[in-house]
Each structure stands twice: as C-alpha cells, then as structure tokens.
N, C-alpha and C positions, 0 to 999 in steps of 0.2 A: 566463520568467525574465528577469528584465533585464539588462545588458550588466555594470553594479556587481555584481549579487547574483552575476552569474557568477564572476566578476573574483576577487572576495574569498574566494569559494568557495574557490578553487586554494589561498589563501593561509591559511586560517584552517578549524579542522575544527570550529570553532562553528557558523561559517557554512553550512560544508558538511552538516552537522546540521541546523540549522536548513531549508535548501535542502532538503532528502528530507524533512524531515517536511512540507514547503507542497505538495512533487510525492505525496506519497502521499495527504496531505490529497484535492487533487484529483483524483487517482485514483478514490478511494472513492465522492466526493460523484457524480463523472460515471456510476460503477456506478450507482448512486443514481435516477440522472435517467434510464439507457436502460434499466433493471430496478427498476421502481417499486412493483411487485406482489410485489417478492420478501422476504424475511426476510435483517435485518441481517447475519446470518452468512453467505450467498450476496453480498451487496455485500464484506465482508471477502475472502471466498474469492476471488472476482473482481480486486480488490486485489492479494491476493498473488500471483494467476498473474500480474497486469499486471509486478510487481516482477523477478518470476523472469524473464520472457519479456526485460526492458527487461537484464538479466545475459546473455543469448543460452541459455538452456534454451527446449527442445521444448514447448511445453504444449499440443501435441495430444495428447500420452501421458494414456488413459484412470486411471494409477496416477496422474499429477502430476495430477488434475482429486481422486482423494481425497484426495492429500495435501495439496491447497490446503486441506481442510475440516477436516482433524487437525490439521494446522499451528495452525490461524484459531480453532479449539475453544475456549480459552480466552479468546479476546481477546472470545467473542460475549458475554460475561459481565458484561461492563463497561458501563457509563452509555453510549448513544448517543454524544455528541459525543466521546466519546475513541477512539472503536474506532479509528481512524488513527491514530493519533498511538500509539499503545500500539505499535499492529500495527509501524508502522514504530521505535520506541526499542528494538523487541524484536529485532527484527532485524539491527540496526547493531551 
C-alpha cells in the first residue's frame, strides 16, 4: 500500500473501501498461486480465514476452518473474477 492510499485511507471511507477490496483482491489471487490444484471455493475459504486471522481470531479452530466454507458458500457461485471483490463488499 503506498504512503498516499494509506494517508487518505484514515480520511475518506471510499478510500478505505476501496483499500480492502485491492488487499482482499490479493489475498485470494496469492491463495491462487500457493494452492493451484485446488477449487475456487477453497482459494475464497482461504481468503476469509486470511480476513478473520488479519481481525485477531484463532483460525486453528477446526469449527472456523467450516465456517470459512459456509461463510464463502455463496460467493463460490459467482463469475471467477468477482469472487473477491463480492467476498470482501459482503463483509464490510
């Protein structure tokens, strides 16, 4: 993030919108690249524990590993390039 997008952040909740949906963006895509074999709804679920863990929640708890996947349920539903962008607008 750069020193501006930070900046403005603080200031404006466009921005700060804007800002979580480019960090959830990459989130997903990096699930993407170390889990390449796996099915879009496991890069989502991976996503959301990233979100929760980055809030200070546990997610070695075996419950929050299915609730990442009931959570993520619907979002696997959608066109590929939006599953982030959903995942994170839904959340906020």
């Amino acid at each position: 993030m750069g020193l501006g997008k930070m900046i403005k952040s603080f200031y404006s909740d466009e921005a700060l919108g804007d800002q979580t949906i480019e960090t959830t963006e990459a989130i997903f895509l990096r699930a993407q690249r170390q889990q390449p074999n796996e099915e879009p709804h496991a890069w989502l679920a991976s996503t959301w524990l990233n979100r929760i863990k980055a809030k200070g929640q546990n997610i070695n708890d075996p419950d929050i590993h299915m609730l990442s996947f009931s959570e993520t349920h619907l979002h696997a539903s959608i066109i590929l390039p939006l599953y982030a962008s959903i995942l994170c607008l839904s959340s906020l």
